[in-house]
N, C-alpha and C positions, 0 to 999 in steps of 0.2 A: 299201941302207943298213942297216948291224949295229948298229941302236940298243936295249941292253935298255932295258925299259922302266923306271921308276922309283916304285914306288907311294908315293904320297901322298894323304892327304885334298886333294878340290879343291870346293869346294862351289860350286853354282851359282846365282845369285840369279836365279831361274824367270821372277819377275815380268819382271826387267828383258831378260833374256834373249830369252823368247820375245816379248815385245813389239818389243823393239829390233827384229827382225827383218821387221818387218810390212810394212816401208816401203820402203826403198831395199835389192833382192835383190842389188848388185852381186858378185859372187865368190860368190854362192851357188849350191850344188849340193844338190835334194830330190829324190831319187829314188825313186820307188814301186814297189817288188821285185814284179813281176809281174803289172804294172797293165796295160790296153789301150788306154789312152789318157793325154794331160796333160787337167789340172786345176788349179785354183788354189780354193785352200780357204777357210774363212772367217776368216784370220788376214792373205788375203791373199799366202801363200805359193804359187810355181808350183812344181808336181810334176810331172815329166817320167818318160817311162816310162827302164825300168834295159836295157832290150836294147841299146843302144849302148854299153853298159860292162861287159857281161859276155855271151860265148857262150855258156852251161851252162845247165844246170837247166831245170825244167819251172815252170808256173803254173798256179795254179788260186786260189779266194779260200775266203774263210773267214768263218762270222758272227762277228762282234766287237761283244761292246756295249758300249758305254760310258756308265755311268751308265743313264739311262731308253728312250735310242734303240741298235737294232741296227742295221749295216747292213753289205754284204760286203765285207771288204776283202782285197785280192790279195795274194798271196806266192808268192814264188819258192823253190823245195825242188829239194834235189840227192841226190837217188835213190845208194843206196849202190854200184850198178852203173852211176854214172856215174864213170868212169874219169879223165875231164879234169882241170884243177884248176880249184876251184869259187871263183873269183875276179873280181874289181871293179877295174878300173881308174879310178882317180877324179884328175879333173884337180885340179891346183894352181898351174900354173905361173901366176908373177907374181901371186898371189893376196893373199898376204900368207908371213911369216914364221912365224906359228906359226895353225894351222887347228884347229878344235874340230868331233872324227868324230865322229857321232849314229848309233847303229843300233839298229834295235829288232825283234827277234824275234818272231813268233808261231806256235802252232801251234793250239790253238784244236780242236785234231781233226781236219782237213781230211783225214786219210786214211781217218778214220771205221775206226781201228785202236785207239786210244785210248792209244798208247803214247809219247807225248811222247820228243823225243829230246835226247842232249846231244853237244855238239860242241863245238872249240875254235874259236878268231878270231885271225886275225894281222893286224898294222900291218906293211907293211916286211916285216922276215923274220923278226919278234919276235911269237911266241903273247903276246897281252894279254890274255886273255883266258876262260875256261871258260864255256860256256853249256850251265844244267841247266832245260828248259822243264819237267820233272816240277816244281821246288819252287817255280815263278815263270813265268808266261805270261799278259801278254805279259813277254818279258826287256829291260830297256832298258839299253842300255853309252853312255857318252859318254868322250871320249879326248883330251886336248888332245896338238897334235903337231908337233914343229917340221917347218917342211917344208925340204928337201935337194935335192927332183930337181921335175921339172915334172909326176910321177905319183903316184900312192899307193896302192898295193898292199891293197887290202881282202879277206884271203880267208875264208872255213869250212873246217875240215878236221873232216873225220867220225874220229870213235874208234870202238876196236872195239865191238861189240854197243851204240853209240849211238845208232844212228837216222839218218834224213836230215838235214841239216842244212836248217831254213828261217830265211828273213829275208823282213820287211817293209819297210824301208825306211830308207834310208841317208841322213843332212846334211850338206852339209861347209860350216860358217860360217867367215868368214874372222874374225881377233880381232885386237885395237888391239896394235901395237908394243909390245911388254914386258908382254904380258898374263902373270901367273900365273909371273911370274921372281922377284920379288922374295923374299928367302928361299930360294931353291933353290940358292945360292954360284956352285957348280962342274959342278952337274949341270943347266945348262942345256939340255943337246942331249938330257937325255933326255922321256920322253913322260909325260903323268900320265893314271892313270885315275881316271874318279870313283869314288869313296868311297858318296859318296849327296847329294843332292838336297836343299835345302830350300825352302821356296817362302817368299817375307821377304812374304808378305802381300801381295800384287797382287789386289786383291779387288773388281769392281765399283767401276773407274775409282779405287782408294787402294790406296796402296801404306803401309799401316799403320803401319810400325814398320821402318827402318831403323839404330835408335840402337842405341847399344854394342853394333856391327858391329866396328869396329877399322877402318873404311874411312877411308883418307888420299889427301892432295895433293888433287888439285883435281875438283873434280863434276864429272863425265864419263857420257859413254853413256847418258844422257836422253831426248836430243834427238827421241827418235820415238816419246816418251810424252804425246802432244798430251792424250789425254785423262784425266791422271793429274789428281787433282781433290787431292789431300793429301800431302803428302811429310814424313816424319819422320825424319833426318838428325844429329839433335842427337847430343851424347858419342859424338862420332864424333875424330877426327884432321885435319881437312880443311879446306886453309889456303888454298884461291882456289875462286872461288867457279866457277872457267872459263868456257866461251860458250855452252852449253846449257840452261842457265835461261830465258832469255829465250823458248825454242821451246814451253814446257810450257803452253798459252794458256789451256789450264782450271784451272790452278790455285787452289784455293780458301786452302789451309793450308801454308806452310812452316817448318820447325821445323828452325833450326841453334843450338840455343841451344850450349854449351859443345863448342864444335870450338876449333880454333885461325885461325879465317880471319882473313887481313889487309885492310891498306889498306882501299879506300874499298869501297862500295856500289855497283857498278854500277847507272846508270841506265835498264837493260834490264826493270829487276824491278817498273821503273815502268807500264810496257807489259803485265803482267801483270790486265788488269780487271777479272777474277773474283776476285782476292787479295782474302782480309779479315783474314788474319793472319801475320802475318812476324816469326818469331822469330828475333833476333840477339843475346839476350845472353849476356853473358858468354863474347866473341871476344876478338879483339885489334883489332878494326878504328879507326879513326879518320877523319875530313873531315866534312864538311856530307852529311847523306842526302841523296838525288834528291829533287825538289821534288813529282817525280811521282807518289812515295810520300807527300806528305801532302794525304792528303785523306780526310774522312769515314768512309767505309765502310771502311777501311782501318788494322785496329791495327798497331802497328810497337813489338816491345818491344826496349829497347836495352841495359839494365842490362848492369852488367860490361865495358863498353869504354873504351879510355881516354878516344876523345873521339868522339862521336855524337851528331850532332843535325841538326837542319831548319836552324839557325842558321848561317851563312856563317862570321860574325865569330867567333864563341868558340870555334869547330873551328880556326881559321886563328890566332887569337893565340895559343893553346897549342901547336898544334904549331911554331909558328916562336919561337916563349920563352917556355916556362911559366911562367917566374918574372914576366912580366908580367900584372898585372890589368888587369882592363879600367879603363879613367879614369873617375873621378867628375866629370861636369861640369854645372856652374850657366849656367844661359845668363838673364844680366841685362840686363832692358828699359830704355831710354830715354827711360823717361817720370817726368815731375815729380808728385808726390805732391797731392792736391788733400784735401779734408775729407771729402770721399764716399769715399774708399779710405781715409783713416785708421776713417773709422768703421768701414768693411765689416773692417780686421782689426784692430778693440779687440772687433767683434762675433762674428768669426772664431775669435778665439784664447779669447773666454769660454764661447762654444760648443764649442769643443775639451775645453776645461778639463774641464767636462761630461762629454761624450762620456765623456773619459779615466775621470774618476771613475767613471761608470758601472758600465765594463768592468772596474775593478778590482774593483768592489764584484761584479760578477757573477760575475767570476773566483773572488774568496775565496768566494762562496756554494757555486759547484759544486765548487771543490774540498772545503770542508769536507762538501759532501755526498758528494763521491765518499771520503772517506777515513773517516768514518760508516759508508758503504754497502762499503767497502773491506774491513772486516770478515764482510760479509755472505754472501763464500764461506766462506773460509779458517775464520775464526773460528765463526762458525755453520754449517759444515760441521763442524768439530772438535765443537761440543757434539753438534750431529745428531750424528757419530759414537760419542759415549757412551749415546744410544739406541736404538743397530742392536743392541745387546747379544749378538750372536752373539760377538764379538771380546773378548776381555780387555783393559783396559787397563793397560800396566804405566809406572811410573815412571822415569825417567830412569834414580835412584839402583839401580832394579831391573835395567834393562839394565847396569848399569856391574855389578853384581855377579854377572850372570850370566855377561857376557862375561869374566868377570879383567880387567873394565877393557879391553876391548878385544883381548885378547891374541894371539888366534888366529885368522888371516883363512885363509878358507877358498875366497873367492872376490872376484874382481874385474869388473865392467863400468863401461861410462857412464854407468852409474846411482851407483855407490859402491862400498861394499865388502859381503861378506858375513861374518861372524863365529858360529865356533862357542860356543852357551851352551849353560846347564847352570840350568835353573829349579831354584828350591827344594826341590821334591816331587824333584827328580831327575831331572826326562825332558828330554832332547835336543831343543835347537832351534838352527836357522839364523835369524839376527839380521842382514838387510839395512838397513846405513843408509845413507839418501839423502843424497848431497852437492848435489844441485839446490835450492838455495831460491828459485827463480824460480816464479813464479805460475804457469805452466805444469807447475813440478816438483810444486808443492804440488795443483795440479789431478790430475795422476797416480797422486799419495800415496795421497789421499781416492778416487779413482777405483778404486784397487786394492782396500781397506778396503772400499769400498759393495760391491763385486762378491763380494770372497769371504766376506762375513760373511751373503753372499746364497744364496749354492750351497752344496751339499754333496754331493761323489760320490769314488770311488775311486780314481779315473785323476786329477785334479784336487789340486794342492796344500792343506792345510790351511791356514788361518790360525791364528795360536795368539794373536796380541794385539797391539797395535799400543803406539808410541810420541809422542805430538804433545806432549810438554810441552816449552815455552818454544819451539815452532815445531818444534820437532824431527821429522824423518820417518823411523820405524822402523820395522820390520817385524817381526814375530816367527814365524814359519814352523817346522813341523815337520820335522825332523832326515831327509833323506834322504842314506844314508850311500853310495850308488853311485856319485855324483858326476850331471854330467849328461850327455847324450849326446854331445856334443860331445869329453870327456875320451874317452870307449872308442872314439870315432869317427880323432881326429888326434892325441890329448892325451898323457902321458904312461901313463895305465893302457893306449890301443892298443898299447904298444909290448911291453906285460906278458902279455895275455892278447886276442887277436881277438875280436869279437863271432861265432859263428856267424851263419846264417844263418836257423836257428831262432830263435834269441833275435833275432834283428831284425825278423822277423817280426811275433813276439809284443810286442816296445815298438811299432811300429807298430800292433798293433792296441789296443794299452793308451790312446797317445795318439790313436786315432782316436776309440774309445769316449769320452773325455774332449773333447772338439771334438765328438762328437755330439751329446753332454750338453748343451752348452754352445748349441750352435744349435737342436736337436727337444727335450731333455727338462726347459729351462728358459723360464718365464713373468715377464718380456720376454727374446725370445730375446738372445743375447750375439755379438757376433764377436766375437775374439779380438787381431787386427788384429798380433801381433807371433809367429807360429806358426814357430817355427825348432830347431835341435837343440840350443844352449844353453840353451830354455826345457822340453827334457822333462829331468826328472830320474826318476834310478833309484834305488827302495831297495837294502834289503840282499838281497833274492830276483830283484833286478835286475825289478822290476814297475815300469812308466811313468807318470809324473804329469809334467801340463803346470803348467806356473807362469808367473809374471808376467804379472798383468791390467791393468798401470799404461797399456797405451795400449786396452784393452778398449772395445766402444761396444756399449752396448744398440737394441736395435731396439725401438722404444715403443712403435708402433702394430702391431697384429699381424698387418697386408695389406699393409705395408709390402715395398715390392722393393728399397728401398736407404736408405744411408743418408750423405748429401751430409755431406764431411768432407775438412779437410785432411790431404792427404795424409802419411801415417807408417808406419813400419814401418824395417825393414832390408832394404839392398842384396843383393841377390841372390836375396831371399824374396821381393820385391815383386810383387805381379801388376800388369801392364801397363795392365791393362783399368781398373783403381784408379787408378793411376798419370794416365791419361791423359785418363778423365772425372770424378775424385774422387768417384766413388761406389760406397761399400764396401757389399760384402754377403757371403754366407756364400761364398759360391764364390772370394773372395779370400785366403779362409783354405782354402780346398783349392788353390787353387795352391802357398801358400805350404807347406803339408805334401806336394804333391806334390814339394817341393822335396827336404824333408826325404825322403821316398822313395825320390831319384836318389841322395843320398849315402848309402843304407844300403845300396844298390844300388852302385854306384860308387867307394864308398869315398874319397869325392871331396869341397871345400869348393864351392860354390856361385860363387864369385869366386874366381879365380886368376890371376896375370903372369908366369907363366911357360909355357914349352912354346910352339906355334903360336897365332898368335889365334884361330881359328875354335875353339881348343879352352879359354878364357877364363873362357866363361861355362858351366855344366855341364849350363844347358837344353837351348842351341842346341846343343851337343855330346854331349849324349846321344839326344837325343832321335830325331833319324834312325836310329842305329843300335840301341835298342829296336824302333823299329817297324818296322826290317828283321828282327826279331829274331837280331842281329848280339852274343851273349851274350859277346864277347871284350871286350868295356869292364867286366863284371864284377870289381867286388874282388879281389884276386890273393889276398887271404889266405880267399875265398870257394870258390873254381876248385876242380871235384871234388869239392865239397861238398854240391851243392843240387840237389834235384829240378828238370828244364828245366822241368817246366808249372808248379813253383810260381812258377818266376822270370819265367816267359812271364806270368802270372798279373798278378802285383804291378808286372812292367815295364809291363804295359797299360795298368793301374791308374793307374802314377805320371806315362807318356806323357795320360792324357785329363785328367788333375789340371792339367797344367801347361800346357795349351791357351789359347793367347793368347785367343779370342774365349770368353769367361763363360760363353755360354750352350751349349760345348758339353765342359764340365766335368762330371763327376757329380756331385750331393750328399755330405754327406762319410755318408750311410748309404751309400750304393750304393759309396765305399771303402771304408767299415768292412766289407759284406760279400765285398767282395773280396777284402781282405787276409785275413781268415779263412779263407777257402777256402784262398787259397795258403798261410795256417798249417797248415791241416788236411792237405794235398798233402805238403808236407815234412814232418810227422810220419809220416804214411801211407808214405813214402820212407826215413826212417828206422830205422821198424817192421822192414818186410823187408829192409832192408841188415843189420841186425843178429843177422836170426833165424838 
């Protein structure tokens, strides 16, 4: 069979992968390259020896550790004077339609020559492959591959002054009808190889974090996750909920909130004992829940659907006529009025009267007190504000004549506008006014005011004076005439002049220092809670300062490890770990700059709908190919530019920053010294390229 091969990213979701496989090996082939007996390991897989699939090559083993244990593992090696050809015959007949080949090379030393070898691999009659065990041992290749004949040709082929060719051991998994087509058009019949790997979080019985995957149609391939204890699915695409739910029997947590699933609830999910949370809102679904599902120990949030509930009737009158209500009806007794029931309601109705009057009278007391007390942020935060005295305060009439009335916007967000002035004495400022008059907006206002009329450093924006007359919430900011990162990053001035790779370095390290400040060199520490590339701005010598403290939260106590808060920020900056227990601490402000990291790196937005989906979101997409150090996702206006250790450097850096689990994230010192170093590596590259 002449199939070239067809390269494409194919990622593999590890978790569900190698579990799946645990249970029912039907059409499976594990073979152990140069083992002396079968085995079945602790996954529960059977390993059969490879001498019925292949004549050639010799055996011997090799130590292998893995993690904290060593033990020897066999491989099979084809000696460059073995003349035959050094090939695998691997069954597939009736197995399925398209098979996924697993091989994994090692060398390990086992010739005690110490010269690692590289060799090519064929599928078929197609080289898929280069294996170089000098830069990588062990080597792992995986292969999705349609199958054509009832065989499949797995061979090595030695190059010249390469080495012997060895392999460890070869998979052949069968995969579900239409696996890994969709999007491929017209190049069905070709083969894909992986790209790279990521594991979606399979971690001691939880599977973390499956949302804004881009996974659609119906939940599948489950079914042999008996002991998966939590599932996270939500902002996903996926509209039936299929028959493998029901099998997950340890389930503790499901989370489908914002997919597109229909129709009803299955009553399978009721069978689930261990459940204590089932998130469904904001679906399409509609009927009466399983009855199975209510009970006690068991929340069920429904928000967002059109009709969900425990209740028969109300799910059944609206889907069969919305437009009818349910009937108001009086059900009237048959009985004759005696003196004893006239009294009980003359006594009835004077006790009501009562009652009523009460609750008005209680009503007006707390609201006059809450609208008293109503003042007792806003309003008495505003005079507090005239006694922080670090801040100026200026007058309305002052803003209107600094700005020409407004005349010149300089900048736009969901906050408002920003406006170039021109103070009296003559110096340059940026004038943000806020269209938010919501008590939330005005709790932002003042929150921004407390914080910077608090701090003072170099990387960090100035305050120059605030505006609150007549409710009004204005900002008065010093003039940074660079724009903000964002502009040199996608904006109009990238299109003018690239940022090196030097100078992104050095904003990197401007706003690290500034986020340092803010977490080690201030009493009560600060996180920052909104850390993204529209909030650094650059002066006129392009030097970094972070701004906007409006969603900022001080840390009060100073042993404090977090700090319990509704969750905020912006898509694509968010850390997970925030996101999913709402408790913010410093290391969510280093995800969130490690974000910022990938796109100084990447030249990339953080959120994108265009291209492939695995390539969407710019964590999950860069992040394998960093830590392959795979440096061809680099900025195209970067390439040939930058020292490899500086970027191996800073890629490492921005790879541990943006680690889904918090605690294995660095401090943002331990990035601020990072990033310097790889500043000082690219200077040091630049030096001698010049001299």
């Amino acid at each position: 069979m002449d199939i070239n091969c067809f390269w494409v990213v194919f990622i593999l979701f590890s978790g569900l992968w190698i579990l799946g496989f645990c249970e029912d090996q039907d059409g499976f082939l594990s073979l152990s390259c140069g083992a002396s007996k079968n085995y079945t390991d602790s996954f529960n897989i059977q390993w059969v020896l490879d001498s019925a699939y292949t004549s050639t090559g010799n055996t011997t083993t090799v130590d292998y550790s893995v993690g904290t244990s060593s033990s020897p593992v066999p491989v099979r090696f084809f000696p460059e004077t073995d003349q035959g050809r050094k090939c695998y015959k691997l069954p597939v007949k009736n197995v399925s339609s398209v098979v996924l080949v697993r091989a994994q090379f090692v060398y390990k030393n086992y010739d005690k020559l110490g010269k690692p070898p590289a060799f090519s691999v064929s599928l078929g009659t197609a080289i898929v492959t280069t294996v170089n065990l000098t830069t990588t041992d062990p080597w792992n290749e995986e292969f999705v591959w349609p199958v054509k004949r009832d065989t499949l040709s797995f061979c090595l082929h030695a190059i010249p002054d390469g080495g012997s060719p060895v392999i460890s051991s070869i998979e052949v998994r069968p995969l579900p009808q239409g696996a890994y087509q969709s999007g491929l058009g017209e190049f069905l019949d070709k083969s894909l190889r992986k790209s790279h790997r990521i594991n979606s979080g399979y971690t001691n019985g939880s599977l973390r974090d499956l949302h804004n995957t881009s996974l659609a149609g119906e939940i599948q391939n489950l079914g042999s996750l008996q002991h998966l204890e939590k599932l996270n699915l939500s902002f996903n695409h996926l509209t039936s909920f299929g028959t493998e739910l029901d099998d997950l029997i340890g389930l503790q947590i499901l989370d489908l909130q914002n997919n597109s699933l229909q129709g009803i609830v299955p009553d399978g999910l009721g069978e689930l004992v261990d459940l204590h949370l089932l998130n469904l809102e904001n679906n399409k679904l509609q009927g009466s829940l399983p009855q199975s599902l209510n009970r006690e120990s068991l929340e069920v949030r429904t928000r967002g659907n059109p009709c969900l509930s425990f209740s028969t009737m109300s799910c059944n009158d609206v889907a069969s006529n919305p437009s009818i209500e349910t009937p108001q009806v009086t059900i009237v007794t048959d009985k004759k009025p005696n003196k004893i029931s006239h009294m009980a309601i003359i006594l009835g109705a004077a006790g009501g009267t009562i009652l009523v009057l009460l609750v008005i009278s209680l009503s007006v007391f707390l609201y006059t007190k809450k609208q008293s007390s109503g003042m007792t942020y806003s309003d008495r935060a505003a005079t507090d504000m005239r006694n922080w005295n670090s801040a100026r305060i200026f007058s309305y009439k002052e803003i209107k004549a600094a700005t020409n009335n407004f005349k010149e916007v300089i900048g736009r967000g969901s906050f408002g506008s920003v406006y170039l002035g021109k103070l009296s004495e003559g110096k340059l400022v940026a004038v943000k006014v806020r269209f938010d008059k919501t008590q939330l907006g005005a709790d932002s206002f003042i929150n921004e005011v407390y914080l910077l009329s608090q701090i003072r450093h170099q990387n960090l924006v100035c305050l120059e004076g605030f505006c609150h007359e007549s409710k009004q919430q204005i900002l008065v900011y010093e003039y940074l005439p660079g724009g903000s990162l964002v502009d040199h990053l996608y904006g109009p001035n990238s299109q003018r002049v690239s940022l090196s790779w030097v100078r992104r370095l050095k904003i990197a390290v401007d706003a690290a220092k500034g986020l340092d400040y803010l977490h080690n060199g201030n009493e009560p520490r600060i996180i920052h809670r909104d850390v993204k590339c529209s909030n650094i701005l650059l002066d006129k010598d392009m030097n970094a300062k972070v701004c906007d403290f409006g969603l900022s939260k001080q840390v009060m106590q100073a042993d404090a490890s977090h700090v319990t808060t509704v969750v905020k920020g912006t898509a694509g900056y968010l850390d997970p770990e925030y996101y999913s227990t709402q408790q913010l601490t410093e290391k969510s402000d280093v995800y969130s700059f490690g974000v910022v990291l990938l796109e100084l790196i990447c030249g990339r937005e953080p959120l994108r709908h265009s291209g492939t989906p695995d390539s969407f979101n710019l964590v999950l997409w860069a992040k394998p190919y960093l830590q392959a150090g795979a440096f061809e996702i680099v900025d195209d206006n970067l390439k040939g530019t930058f020292d490899v250790e500086s970027m191996r450097k800073a890629a490492i850096v921005a790879v541990r920053s943006v680690e889904r689990d918090a605690s294995q994230r660095p401090n943002i010192a331990e990035v601020l010294a990072d990033l310097k170093e790889a500043y000082n590596m690219q200077l040091s590259y630049l030096a001698a390229r010049d001299m």
